[in-house]
C-alpha positions in Angstrom: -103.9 28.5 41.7 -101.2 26.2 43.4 -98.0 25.5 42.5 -99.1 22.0 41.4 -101.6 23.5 39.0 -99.3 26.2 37.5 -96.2 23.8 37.1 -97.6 20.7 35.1 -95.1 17.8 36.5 -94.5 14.2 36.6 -92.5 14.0 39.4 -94.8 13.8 42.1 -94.7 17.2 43.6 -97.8 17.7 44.9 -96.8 14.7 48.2 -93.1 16.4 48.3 -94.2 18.9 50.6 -90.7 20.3 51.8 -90.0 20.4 47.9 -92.7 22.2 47.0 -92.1 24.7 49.7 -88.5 25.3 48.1 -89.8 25.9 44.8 -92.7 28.1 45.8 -90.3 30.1 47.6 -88.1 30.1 44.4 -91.2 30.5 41.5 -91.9 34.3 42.8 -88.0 35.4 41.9 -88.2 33.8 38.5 -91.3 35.0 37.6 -89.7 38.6 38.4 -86.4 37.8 36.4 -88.7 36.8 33.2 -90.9 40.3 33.8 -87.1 41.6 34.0 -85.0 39.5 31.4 -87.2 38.0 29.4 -88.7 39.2 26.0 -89.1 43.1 26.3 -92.7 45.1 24.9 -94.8 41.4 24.8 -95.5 39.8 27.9 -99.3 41.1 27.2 -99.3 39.4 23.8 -101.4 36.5 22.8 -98.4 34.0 21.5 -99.4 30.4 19.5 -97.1 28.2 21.7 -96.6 24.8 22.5 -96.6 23.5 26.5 -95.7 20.2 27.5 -98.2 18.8 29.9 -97.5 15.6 30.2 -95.1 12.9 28.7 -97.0 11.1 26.5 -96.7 11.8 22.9 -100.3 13.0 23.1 -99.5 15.8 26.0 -95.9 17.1 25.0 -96.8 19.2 22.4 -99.8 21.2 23.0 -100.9 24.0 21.0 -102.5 27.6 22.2 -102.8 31.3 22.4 -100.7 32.1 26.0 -99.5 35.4 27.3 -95.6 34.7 28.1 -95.6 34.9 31.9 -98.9 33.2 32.2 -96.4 30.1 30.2 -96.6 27.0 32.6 -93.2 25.5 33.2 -93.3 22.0 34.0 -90.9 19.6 35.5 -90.8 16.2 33.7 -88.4 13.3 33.6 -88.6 10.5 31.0 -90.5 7.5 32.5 -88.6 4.8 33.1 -89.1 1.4 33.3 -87.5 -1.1 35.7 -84.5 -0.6 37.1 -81.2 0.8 34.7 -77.6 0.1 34.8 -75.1 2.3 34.3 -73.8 2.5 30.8 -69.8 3.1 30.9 -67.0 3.7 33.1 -66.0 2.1 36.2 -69.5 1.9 37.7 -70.3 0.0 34.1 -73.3 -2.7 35.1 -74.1 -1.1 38.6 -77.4 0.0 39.6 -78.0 3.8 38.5 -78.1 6.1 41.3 -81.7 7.7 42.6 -79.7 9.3 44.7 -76.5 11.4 44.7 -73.2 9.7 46.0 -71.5 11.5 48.5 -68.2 11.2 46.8 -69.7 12.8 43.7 -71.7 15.5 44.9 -69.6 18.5 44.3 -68.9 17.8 41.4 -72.7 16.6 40.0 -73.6 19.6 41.1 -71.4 21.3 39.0 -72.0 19.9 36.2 -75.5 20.4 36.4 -75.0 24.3 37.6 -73.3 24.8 34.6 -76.1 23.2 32.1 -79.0 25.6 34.1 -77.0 28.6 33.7 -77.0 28.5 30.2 -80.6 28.6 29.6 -81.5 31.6 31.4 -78.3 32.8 29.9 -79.8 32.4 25.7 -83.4 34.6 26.9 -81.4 37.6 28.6 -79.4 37.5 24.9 -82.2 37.9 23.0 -84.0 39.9 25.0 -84.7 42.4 22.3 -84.8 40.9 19.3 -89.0 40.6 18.9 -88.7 44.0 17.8 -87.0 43.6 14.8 -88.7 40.1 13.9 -88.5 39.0 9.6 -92.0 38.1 10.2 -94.7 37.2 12.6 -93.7 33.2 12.3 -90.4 34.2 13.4 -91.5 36.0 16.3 -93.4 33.5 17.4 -90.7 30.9 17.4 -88.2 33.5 19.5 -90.7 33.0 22.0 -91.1 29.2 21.9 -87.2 29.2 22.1 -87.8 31.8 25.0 -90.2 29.9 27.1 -88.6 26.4 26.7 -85.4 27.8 27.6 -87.0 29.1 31.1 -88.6 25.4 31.4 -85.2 23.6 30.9 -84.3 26.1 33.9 -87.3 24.3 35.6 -85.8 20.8 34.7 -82.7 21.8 36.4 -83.5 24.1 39.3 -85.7 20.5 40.1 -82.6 18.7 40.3 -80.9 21.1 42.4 -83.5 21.9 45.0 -84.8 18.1 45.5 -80.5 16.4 45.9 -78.6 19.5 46.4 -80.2 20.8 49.9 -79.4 24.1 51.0 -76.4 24.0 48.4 -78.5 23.6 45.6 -81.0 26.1 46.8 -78.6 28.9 46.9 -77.4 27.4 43.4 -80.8 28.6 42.3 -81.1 31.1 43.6 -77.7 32.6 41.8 -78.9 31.3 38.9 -81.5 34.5 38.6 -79.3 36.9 39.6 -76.1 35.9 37.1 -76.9 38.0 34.0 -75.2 37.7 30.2 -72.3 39.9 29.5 -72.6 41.6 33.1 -69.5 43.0 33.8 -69.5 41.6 37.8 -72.1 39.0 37.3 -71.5 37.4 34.3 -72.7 33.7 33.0 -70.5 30.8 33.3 -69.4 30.1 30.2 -68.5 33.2 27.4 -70.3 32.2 24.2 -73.8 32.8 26.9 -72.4 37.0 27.5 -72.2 37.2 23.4 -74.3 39.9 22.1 -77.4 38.2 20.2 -78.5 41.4 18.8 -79.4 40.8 15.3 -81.5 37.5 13.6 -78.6 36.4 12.2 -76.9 35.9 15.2 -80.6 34.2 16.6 -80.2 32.2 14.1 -76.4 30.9 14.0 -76.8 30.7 17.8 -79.4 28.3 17.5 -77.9 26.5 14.7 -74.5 26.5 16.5 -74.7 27.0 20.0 -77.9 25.1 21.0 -76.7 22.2 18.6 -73.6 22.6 21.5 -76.6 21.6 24.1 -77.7 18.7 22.2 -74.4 17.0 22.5 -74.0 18.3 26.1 -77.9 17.3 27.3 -77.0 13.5 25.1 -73.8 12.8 27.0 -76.0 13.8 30.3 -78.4 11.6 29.2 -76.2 8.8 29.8 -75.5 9.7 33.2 -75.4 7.1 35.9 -77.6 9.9 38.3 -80.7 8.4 36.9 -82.7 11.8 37.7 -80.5 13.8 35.6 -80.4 11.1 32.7 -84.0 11.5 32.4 -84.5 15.1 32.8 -82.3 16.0 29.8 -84.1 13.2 28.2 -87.1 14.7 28.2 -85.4 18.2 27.4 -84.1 17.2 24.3 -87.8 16.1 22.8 -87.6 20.4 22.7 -84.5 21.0 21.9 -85.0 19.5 18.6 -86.9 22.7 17.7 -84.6 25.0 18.4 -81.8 23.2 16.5 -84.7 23.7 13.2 -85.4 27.0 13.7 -81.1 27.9 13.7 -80.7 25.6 10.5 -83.7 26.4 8.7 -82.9 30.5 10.0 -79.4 30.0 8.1 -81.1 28.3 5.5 -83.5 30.9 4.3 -81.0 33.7 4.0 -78.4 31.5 2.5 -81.1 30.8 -0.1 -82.5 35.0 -0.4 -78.7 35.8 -0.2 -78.1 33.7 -3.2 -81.8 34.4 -5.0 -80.6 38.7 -4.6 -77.3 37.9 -5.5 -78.4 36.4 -9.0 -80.9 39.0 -9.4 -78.5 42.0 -9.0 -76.5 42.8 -12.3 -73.3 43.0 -10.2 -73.6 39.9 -8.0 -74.0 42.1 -5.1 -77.0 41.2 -2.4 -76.2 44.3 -0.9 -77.4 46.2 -3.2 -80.6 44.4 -3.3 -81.3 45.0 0.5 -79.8 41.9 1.1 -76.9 40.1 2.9 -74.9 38.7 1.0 -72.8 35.2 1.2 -69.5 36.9 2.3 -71.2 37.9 5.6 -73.2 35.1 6.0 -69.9 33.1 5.9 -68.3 35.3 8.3 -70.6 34.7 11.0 -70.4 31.0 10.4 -66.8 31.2 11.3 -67.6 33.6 14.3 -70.6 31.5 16.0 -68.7 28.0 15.7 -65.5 28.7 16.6 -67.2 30.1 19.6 -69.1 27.4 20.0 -66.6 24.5 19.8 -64.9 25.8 22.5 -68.0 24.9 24.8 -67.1 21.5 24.7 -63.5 22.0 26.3 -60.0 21.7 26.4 -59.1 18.7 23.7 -57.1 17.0 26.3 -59.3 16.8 29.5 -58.7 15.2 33.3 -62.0 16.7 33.8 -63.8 14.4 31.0 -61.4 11.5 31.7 -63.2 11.8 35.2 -66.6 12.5 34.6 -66.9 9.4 32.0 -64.8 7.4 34.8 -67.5 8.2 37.3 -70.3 7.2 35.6 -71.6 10.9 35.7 -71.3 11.6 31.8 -71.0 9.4 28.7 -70.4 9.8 25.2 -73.0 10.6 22.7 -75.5 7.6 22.1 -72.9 5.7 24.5 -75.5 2.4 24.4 -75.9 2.3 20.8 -73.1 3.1 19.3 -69.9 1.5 21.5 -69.7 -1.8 22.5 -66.8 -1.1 25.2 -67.9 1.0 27.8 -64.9 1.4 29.9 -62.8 3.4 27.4 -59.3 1.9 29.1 -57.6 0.5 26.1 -56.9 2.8 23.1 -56.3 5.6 22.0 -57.1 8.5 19.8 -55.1 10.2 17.2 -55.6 13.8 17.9 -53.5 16.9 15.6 -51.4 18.6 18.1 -49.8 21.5 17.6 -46.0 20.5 17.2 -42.3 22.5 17.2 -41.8 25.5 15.7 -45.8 25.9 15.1 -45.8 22.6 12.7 -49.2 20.1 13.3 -48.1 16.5 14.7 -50.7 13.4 15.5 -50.5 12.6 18.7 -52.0 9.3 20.6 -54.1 10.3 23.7 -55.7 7.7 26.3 -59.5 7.5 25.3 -60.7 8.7 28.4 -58.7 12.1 28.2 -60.2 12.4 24.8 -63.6 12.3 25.4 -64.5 15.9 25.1 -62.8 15.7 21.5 -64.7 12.3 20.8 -68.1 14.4 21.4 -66.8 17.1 19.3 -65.9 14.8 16.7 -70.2 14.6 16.5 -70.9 18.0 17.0 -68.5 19.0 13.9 -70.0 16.1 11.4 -73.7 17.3 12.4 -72.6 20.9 11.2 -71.2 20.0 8.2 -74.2 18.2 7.4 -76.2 21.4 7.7 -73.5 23.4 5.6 -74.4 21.0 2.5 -77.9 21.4 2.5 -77.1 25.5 2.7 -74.8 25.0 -0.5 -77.9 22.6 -2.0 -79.8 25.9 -1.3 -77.3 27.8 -3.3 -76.6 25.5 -6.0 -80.7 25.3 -7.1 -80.4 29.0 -7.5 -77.6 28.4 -10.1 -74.9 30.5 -8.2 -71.3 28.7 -7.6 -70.3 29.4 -4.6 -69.9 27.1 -1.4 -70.0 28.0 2.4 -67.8 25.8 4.6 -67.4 25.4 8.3 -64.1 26.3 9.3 -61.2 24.0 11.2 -61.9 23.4 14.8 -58.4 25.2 15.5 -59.9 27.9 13.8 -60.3 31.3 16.1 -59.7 29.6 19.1 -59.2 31.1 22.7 -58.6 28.0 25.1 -57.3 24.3 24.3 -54.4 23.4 22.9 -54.7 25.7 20.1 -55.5 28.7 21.9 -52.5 31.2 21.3 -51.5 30.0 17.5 -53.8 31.2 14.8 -55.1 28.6 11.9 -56.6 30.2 8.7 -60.6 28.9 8.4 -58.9 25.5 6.4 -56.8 24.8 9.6 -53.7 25.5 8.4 -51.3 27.0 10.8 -50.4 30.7 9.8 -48.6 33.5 11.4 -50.1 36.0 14.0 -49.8 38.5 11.7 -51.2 36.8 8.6 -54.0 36.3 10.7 -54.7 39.6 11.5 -54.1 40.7 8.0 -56.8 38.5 7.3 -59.5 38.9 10.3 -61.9 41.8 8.5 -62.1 38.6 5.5 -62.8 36.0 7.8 -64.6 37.7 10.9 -67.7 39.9 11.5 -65.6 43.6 11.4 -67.6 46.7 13.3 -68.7 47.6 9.7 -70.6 44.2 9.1 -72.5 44.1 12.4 -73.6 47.5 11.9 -74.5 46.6 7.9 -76.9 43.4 9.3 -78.4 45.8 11.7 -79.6 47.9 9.2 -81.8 45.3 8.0 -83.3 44.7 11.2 -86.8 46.3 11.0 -90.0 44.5 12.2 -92.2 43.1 10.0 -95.7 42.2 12.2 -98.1 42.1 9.4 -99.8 38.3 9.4 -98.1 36.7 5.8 -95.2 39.3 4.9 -91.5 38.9 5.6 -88.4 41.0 5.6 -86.2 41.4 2.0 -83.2 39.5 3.5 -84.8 36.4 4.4 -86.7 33.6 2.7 -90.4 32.3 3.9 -90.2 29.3 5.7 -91.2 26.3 3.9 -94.2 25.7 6.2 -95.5 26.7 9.1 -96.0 25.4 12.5 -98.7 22.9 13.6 -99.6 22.4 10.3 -100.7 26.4 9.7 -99.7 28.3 7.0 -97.0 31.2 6.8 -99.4 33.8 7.0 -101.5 32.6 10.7 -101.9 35.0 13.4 -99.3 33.7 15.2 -99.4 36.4 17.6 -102.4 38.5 19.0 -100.8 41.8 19.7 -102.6 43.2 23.0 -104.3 46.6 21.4 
């Protein structure tokens, strides 16, 4: 089979024959980084998953029983039609670019470096975690997470291999040999080397750190590159799913947490085989505090730039602004102040743009905190999970260095630390939720600590053979 069969594309890569020559060079080594990194003890299994063949809304989403390395990764771009202007900045009203400007090519390829690194990054950190699966659903969507990841890879790699020359070649190529939490070799960016090594993690990871990549892949959506605009385009069609699985994950054991909780004559979920809200809330304030910080310092020459150059926007820059230069105004952003007091301080709009996309990130997160208390509150309980300050826990900004309670409030170093095993995961914890994590395989049943979804995928029900184990 030819690389033009195996690797379903829109981008014309059967006539791009110096292309296609790069990537066949490249598809070997990725194929032997999945074998290496990617889900360990099923790459013979039958999985139920969905490929994207096309980009019609008839061939995105197609369902079938594939063995994870026989999974074709396609390159697509969202069609366009006509020619497109550039949204914002000083380039506002140009032409998009088909090709990369000189002047920004460092740079681009940075930026887009740093997006393809995290997606092989999220399958090496949950490499194992098919062996402890809730239930066979769940499995099943690790995978589809798995494999999508590995195509965004494909969406990027593209990029870099088709502009970037021999540069973006040997980008690529580093790409497979960067690993998560490598001592020598480690990803770019630190939330990617966390351990993922329980399903509550899985879960708050894709509830908190993929919802990171929405935001990220939006504001690149806007991009005055015109090839990368439309490849995260397309990408975020499947990131969508991910985003469910973390916020319906965090959903179910909120709502079993609360269900054992009520059950027990104590209150305590523990005791039930359960996990109980305390923990859950804990890893809340340990998953987005990491995650906020992958959107940057608050105060940013970098984003000022970017947005300047036409290279990235703001979320849903089109719809929802109508000034698109950003060079009047300001925004009022809490500073920390003297002698460790908050102040509000006006910043030029452009420096703020990575806080302006956080802004987003934080409201979407708090949205899917008060369905998790709607959760609670049908089981009668009265108790609420929050999601804590963005100053919270914090390891670079401008509130790296100071410590904030979960409310924001700034606190001593050592009333923080008094306080860490309360609001933070302790040794303890971690080994607690790992307990729980034993494989349940059986077609219909699910672990104690975790509710059954409320449907299943493709319109099947809970208990479908969503995987064929190989015998």
């Amino acid at each position: 089979m030819s690389l033009t069969d195996s690797i379903p594309n829109n981008v014309d890569l059967g006539s791009d024959k110096k292309l296609l020559r790069a990537l066949e060079k490249w598809q070997p080594d990725f194929i032997n980084w999945w074998m290496e990194m990617g889900p360990d003890g099923f790459q013979k299994d039958e999985i139920y998953l969905r490929t994207a063949i096309s980009v019609d809304p008839k061939g995105w989403a197609n369902y079938e029983y594939v063995k994870m390395p026989d999974y074709r990764w396609g390159i697509f771009l969202t069609p366009r039609e006509g020619e497109r202007d550039i949204g914002f900045g000083d380039h506002a009203g140009d032409k998009a670019w088909n090709e990369v400007p000189g002047e920004l090519r460092s740079i681009l390829r940075r930026i887009i470096v740093t997006q393809a690194d995290t997606e092989p990054a999220s399958v090496e950190q949950q490499r194992q975690l098919g062996k402890t699966a809730p239930s066979m659903y769940d499995l099943r969507n690790l995978f589809q997470v798995n494999v999508e990841e590995g195509r965004h890879l494909w969406a990027m790699v593209h990029l870099l291999h088709q502009y970037f020359g021999r540069d973006g070649r040997e980008e690529a190529e580093a790409l497979l040999q960067r690993r998560s939490g490598h001592p020598d070799t480690p990803r770019i960016l630190q939330t990617f080397n966390e351990k993922t090594d329980d399903w509550m993690s899985f879960f708050m990871f894709t509830m908190f750190t993929d919802r990171d990549g929405k935001y990220q892949l939006a504001a690149l959506s806007e991009s005055g590159f015109d090839p990368l605009a439309r490849a995260t385009q397309f990408m975020l069609t499947e990131e969508s799913f991910h985003l469910f699985t973390g916020e319906t994950g965090v959903e179910r054991i909120v709502q079993r947490a609360a269900e054992l909780t009520k059950l027990d004559a104590n209150g305590d979920a523990r005791a039930q085989g359960g996990i109980d809200l305390g923990t859950i809330q804990k890893w809340i304030n340990f998953w987005f505090s990491s995650a906020v910080e992958l959107f940057g310092g608050e105060i940013s020459s970098n984003a000022a730039d970017y947005f300047a150059t036409g290279l990235k926007g703001r979320f849903r820059e089109r719809e929802k602004y109508t000034e698109h230069k950003a060079l009047e105004g300001a925004y009022s952003m809490v500073v920390p102040g003297e002698q460790g007091r908050l102040a509000s301080r006006d910043v030029p709009l452009r420096n703020a743009m990575n806080e302006i996309l956080r802004d987003e990130y934080v409201a979407d997160c708090e949205r899917a905190c008060r369905k998790w208390n709607h959760a609670i509150k049908k089981t009668g309980l009265d108790v609420e999970l929050y999601i804590p300050s963005r100053r919270f826990n914090r390891s670079m900004g401008i509130y790296a260095g100071q410590s904030f309670a979960p409310n924001g409030e700034p606190i001593s170093k050592e009333h923080f630390e008094s306080m860490r095993s309360k609001w933070l995961p302790t040794p303890e914890d971690r080994e607690y939720v790992r307990s729980l994590m034993t494989a349940v395989h059986e077609r219909g049943k699910i672990a104690n600590w975790i509710a059954p979804p409320k449907q299943g995928v493709d319109g099947k029900p809970f208990d479908w053979e969503y995987v064929r184990f190989a015998q």
